[in-house]
C-alpha positions in Angstrom: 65.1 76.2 127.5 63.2 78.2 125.0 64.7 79.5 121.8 63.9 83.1 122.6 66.0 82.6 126.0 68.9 80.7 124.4 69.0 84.0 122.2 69.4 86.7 124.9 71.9 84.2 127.0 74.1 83.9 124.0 73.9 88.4 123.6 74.8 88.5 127.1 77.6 86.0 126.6 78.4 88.0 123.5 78.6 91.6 125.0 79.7 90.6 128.7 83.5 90.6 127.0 86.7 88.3 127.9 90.1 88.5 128.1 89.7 86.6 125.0 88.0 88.7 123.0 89.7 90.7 120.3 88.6 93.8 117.6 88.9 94.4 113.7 88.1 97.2 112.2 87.3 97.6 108.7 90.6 99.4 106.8 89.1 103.0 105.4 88.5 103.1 101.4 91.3 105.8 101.3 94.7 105.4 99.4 97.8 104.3 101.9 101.0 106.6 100.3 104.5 105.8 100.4 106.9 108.1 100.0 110.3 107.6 98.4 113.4 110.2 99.5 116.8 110.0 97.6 118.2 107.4 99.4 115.4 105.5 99.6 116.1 103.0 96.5 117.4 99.9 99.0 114.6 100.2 101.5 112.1 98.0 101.8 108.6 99.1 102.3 105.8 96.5 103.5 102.5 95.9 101.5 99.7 93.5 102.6 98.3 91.2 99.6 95.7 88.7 100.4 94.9 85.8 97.9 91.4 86.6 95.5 92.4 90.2 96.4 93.3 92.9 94.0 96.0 95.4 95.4 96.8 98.0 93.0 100.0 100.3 93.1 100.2 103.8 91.7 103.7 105.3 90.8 104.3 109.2 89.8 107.0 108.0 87.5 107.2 106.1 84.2 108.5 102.4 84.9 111.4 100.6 83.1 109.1 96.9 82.4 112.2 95.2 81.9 113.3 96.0 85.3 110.2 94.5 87.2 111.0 92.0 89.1 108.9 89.8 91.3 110.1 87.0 93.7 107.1 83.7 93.6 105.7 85.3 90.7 104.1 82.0 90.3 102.3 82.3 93.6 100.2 85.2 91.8 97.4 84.7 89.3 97.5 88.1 88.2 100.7 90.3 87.6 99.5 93.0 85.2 101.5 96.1 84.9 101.3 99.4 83.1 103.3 102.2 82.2 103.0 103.6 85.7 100.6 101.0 87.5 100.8 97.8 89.0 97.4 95.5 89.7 98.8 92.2 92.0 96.3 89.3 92.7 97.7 86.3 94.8 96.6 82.7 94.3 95.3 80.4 97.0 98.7 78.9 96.6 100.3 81.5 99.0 100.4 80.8 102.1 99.6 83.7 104.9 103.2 84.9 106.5 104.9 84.4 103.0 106.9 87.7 102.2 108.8 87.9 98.5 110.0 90.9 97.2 108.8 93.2 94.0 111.5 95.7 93.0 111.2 98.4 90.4 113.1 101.0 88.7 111.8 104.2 87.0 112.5 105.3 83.3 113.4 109.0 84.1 116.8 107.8 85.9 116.2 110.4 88.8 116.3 109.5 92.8 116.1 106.9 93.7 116.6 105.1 90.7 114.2 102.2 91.6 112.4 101.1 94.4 111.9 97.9 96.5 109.1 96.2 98.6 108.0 93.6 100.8 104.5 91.7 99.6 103.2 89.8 102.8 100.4 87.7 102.6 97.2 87.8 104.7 94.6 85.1 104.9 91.9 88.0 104.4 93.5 91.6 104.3 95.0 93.6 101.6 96.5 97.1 100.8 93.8 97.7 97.7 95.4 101.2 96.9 99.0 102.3 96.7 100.0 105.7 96.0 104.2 105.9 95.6 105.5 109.2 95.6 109.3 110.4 94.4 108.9 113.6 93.2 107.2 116.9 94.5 103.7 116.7 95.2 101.1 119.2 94.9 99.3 121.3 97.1 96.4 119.5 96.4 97.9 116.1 97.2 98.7 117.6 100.7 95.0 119.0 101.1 93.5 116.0 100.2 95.7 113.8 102.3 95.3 116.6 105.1 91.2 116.0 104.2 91.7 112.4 104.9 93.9 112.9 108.0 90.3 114.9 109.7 88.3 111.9 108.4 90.3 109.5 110.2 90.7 111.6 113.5 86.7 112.1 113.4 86.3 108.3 112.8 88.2 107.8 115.9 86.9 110.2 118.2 83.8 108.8 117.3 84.9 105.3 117.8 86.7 106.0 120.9 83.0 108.3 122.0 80.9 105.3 120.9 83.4 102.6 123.4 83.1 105.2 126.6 79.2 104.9 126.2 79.5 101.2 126.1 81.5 101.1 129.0 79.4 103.4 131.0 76.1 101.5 130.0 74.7 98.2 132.2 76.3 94.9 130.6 73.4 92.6 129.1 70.0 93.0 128.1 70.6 96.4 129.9 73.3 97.3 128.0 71.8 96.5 124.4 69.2 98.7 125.2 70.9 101.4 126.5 73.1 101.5 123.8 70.7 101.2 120.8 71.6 97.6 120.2 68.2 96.8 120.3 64.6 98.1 119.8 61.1 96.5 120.2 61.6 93.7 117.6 64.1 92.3 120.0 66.9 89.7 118.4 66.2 87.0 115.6 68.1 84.3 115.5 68.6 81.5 112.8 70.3 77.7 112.9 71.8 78.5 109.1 73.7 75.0 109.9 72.6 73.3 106.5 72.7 76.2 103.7 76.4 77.2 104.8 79.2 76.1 102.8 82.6 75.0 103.9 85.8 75.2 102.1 87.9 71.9 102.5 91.1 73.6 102.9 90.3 74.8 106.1 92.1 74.4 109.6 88.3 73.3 111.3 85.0 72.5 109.9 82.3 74.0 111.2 79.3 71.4 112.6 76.9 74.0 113.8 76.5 77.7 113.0 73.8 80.3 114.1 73.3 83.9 113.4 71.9 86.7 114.7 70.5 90.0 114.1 69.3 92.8 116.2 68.6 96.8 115.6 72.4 97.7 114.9 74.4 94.3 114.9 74.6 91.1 113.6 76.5 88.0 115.0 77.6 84.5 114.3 77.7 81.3 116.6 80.0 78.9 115.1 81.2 75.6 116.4 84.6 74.3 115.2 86.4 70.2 115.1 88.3 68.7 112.6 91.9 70.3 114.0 94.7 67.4 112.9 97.7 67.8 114.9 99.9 70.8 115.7 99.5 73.6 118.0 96.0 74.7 119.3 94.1 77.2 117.3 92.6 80.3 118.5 90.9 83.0 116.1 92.5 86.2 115.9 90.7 88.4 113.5 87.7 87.9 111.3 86.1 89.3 108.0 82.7 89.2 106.8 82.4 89.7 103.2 79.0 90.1 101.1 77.6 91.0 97.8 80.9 92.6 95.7 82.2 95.8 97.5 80.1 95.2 101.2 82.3 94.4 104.0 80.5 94.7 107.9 82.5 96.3 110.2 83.5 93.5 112.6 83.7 94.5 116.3 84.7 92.0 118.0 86.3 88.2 118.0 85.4 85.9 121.3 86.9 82.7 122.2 86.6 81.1 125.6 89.7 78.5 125.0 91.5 77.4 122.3 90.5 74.9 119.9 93.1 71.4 120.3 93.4 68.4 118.3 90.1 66.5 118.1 88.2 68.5 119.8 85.2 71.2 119.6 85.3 74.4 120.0 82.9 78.2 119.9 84.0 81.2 118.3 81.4 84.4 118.7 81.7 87.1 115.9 79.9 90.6 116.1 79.9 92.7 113.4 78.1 96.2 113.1 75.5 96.0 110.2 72.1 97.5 109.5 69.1 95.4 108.2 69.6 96.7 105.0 73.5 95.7 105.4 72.7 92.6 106.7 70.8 91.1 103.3 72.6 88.9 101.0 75.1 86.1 101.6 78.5 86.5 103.1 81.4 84.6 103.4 83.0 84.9 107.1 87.1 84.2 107.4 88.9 83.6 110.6 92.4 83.5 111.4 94.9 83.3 113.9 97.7 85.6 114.7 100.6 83.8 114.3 100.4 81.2 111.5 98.5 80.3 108.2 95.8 78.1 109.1 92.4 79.7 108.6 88.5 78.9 108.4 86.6 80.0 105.6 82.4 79.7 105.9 80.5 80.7 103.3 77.0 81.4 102.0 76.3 82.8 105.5 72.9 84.7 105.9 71.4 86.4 108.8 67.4 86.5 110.0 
């Protein structure tokens, strides 16, 4: 079979869809805000951390540094707090799932007196931003969060616009085209087997991966062995990190069947990226939904 119909057979596979297959978005560069009432000084509030990840935490209130405290502080390579800021950075040592709790308490002694919450680790997601609110905030706290709210119901109207047209269009070659997934130049593919880079502490090594790139997307072919024991493994989510800052908007995550013990498997990743977006190299995690074992690629390029 020629390479040029291997490439349209695996964009048909890709876009045809499965029970299987499963979406990501990319979280929004906005703040998340927590806010604390009276009584709120024994609740416990959930943040994601992710290891290499910097997640920052704002506070409206002075904090009492002596009253910091910080379950598996040894899991974190970087702990560095202010007078009314906290910058966390896990280690690889934490394991995805783990949950250890960061209380605080505030200088000014109003309510609540302190405040407590829940860091969960995420092979590859993280709160960056963390506004925490105790006091009165200002009108222009509410506009901008009410600006933010629009943004967000725009970016899904738009999202949710964008999926009607793709379920209305022809599935296939059809469908790229009717879509705008492609133009004249088609889809270039590449076997980047050889320059990709593997870490060892993976779940599965991968023994053959290709990408692709058309008009509006890019995607990755990757096959997966090496699993030792336990249960199956099926990919869950996916990110697809580049040059410091870049992250592609991954759309969806396709697995025909899981991956057992000793044996191959295929995951498909799409991701929405321009060509301009699509230069550099990126490193591509995958995980699964329920438990810590992960694949991490790295120095992946596209054509």
């Amino acid at each position: 079979m020629h390479a040029t119909s291997l490439v349209v057979l695996l964009w048909l596979a890709l876009l045809a869809g499965s029970a299987a297959a499963q979406g990501n978005m990319v979280p929004g560069n906005g703040a998340r805000r927590i806010e604390l009432g009276p009584d709120d000084s024994g609740a416990l509030t959930e943040i994601a951390v992710s290891p290499g990840l910097s997640t920052v935490i704002l506070f409206d209130s002075e904090l009492v540094q002596e009253g910091i405290a910080l379950e598996g502080r040894h899991v974190f390579s970087n702990v560095d707090v202010g007078r009314t800021t906290m910058r966390l950075v896990p280690s690889e040592r934490g394991t995805p799932g783990e949950k250890f709790r960061l209380s605080v308490r505030f200088r000014d002694g109003a309510a609540p007196p302190g405040a407590s919450f829940l860091l969960t680790i995420h092979p590859a997601r993280s709160d960056r931003l963390v506004e925490v609110y105790r006091s009165a905030r200002t009108v222009e706290s509410y506009q901008q969060e009410a600006r933010e709210a629009r943004a967000e119901m725009l970016r899904c109207q738009e999202e949710r616009a964008h999926l009607v047209s793709e379920h209305g269009a022809p599935v296939g070659l059809a469908g790229l085209l009717a879509t705008g997934g492609i133009d004249a130049n088609g889809v270039a593919g590449r076997v980047v087997t050889e320059t990709v880079s593997s870490d060892r502490r993976s779940a599965l090594q991968p023994f053959m991966v290709q990408s692709f790139r058309s008009k509006t997307r890019v995607a990755l072919e990757v096959f997966l062995s090496g699993l030792r024991g336990g249960l199956p493994w099926t990919a869950s989510g996916a990110a697809l990190r580049g040059p410091p800052g870049t992250e592609l908007k991954v759309l969806r995550v396709w697995q025909a069947s899981p991956i057992a013990s000793g044996g191959p498997g295929r995951v498909v990743i799409e991701a929405e990226a321009s060509a301009e977006s699509a230069r550099g190299s990126f490193s591509l995690k995958l995980w699964e939904a329920e438990g810590p074992r992960t694949v991490t690629i790295g120095n992946v390029t596209f054509p």
